[in-house]
N, C-alpha and C positions, 0 to 999 in steps of 0.2 A: 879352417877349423883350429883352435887352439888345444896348446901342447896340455895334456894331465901332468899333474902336479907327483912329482918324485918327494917332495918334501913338506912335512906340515907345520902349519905359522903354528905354536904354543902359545903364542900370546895372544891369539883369538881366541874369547870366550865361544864362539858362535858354534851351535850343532846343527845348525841350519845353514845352508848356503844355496845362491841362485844356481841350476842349473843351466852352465852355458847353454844345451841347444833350444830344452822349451822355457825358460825364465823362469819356473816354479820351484818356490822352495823345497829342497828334496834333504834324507839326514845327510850328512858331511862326510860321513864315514865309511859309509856302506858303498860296494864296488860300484854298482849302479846305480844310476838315480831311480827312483818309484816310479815317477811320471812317463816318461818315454825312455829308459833303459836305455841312457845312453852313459858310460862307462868313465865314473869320475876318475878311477883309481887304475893303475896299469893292472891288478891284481889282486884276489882276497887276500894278501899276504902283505903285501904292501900298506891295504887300507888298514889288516890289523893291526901293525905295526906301530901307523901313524897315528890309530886313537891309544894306542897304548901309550905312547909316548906326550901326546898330547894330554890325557889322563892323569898321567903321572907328573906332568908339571904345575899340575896345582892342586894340593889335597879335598877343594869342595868338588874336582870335579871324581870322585868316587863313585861316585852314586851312578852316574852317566851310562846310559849303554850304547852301542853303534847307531842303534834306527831311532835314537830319541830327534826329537826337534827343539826341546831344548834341556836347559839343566832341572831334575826333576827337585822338587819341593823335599825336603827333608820331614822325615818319618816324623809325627807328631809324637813327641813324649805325654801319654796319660797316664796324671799317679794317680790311684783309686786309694782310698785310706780304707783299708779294708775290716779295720776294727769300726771304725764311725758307720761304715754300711751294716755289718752285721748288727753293729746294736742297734742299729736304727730300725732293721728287719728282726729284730726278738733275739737273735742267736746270741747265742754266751760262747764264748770264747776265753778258752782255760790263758790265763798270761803264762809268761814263759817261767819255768822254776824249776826248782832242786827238790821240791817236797816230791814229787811222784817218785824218786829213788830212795828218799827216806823213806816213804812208803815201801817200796820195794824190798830196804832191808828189814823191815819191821815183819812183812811177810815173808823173809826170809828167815828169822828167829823162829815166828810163829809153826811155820814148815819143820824146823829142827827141833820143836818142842812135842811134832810128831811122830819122832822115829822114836824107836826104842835105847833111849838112855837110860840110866838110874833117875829114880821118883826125884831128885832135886835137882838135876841138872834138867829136867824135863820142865819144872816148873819155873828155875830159873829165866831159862830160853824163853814160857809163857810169858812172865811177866816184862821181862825185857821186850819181846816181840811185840805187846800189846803197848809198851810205850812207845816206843821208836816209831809205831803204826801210828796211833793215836797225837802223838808229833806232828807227824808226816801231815796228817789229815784236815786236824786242825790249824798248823802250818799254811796250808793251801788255802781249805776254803773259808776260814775266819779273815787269818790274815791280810792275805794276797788278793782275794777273791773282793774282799771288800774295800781296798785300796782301788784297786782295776773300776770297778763300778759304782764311785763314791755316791753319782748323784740316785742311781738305784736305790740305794739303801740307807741316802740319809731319810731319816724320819721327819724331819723339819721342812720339806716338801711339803707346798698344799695335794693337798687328797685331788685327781682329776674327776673331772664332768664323765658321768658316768655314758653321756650322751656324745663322747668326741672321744675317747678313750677306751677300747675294749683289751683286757688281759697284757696290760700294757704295750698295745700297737698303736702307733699315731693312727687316724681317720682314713689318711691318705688310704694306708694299705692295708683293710679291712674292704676294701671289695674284691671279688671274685669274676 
């Protein structure tokens, strides 16, 4: 019978190793083998040890857990451009900006032109409220809103087939 291993090689990628007594691939790490429990490691303290150690000698093996058989595939990164979806599915989607706080102060004026001050501070506040609003608003959705969605709103667009284009949805997604 051969001696278990007190020490682990770091420079073997392998999560997988032959079990000396049935020959099957069993993980490297875990006390026992799967196949016939026979006892890689003197100890669950020991095997932790040695994939910690083994782990930490090379930063791809991170991912790795004890009972793997080998180094797991890395997470797939998907971007989703989540502005190109929505418009593609109808939704409007406000771009990012400063008008909704102009706005905000604008009804914040307008709010102040409703408490009880004297008749010209009261109208001041109106008139001021209703610019700052009217800024704010037109600001947004003149502005912004038609930058954000240029091909929307150019007019220079042919008119679409009334027969492949409903309420401006592509074809695709117009069935239920």
């Amino acid at each position: 019978m051969r001696t278990r291993p007190r020490f682990v090689d770091t420079g073997n990628p392998a999560l997988a190793v032959e079990c000396p007594r049935c020959g099957l691939l069993t993980p490297r790490f875990l006390p026992y083998c799967k196949n016939c429990s026979f006892a890689l490691w003197p100890d669950r303290a020991t095997a932790g040890a040695a994939f910690e150690a083994w782990q930490h000698a090379d930063p791809a093996r991170a991912l790795a857990r004890p009972y793997d058989m080998e180094l797991p595939a890395p997470p797939p990164r998907e971007i989703v451009d989540y502005e190109e979806r929505a418009h593609r599915l109808g939704i409007h989607l406000f771009p990012s900006s400063s008008y909704p706080f102009v706005i905000c102060v604008g009804f914040l004026f307008l709010g102040l032109a409703a408490v009880p001050f004297s008749g010209v501070v009261r109208i001041v506040l109106l008139v001021l409220g209703l610019v700052v609003f009217l800024v704010g608003v037109i600001g947004w959705v003149v502005l912004e809103d038609v930058r954000m969605y240029e091909d929307v709103v150019s007019h220079d667009a042919p008119v679409p087939d009334a027969g492949h284009e409903v309420a401006g949805h592509p074809a695709e997604e117009q069935r239920h």
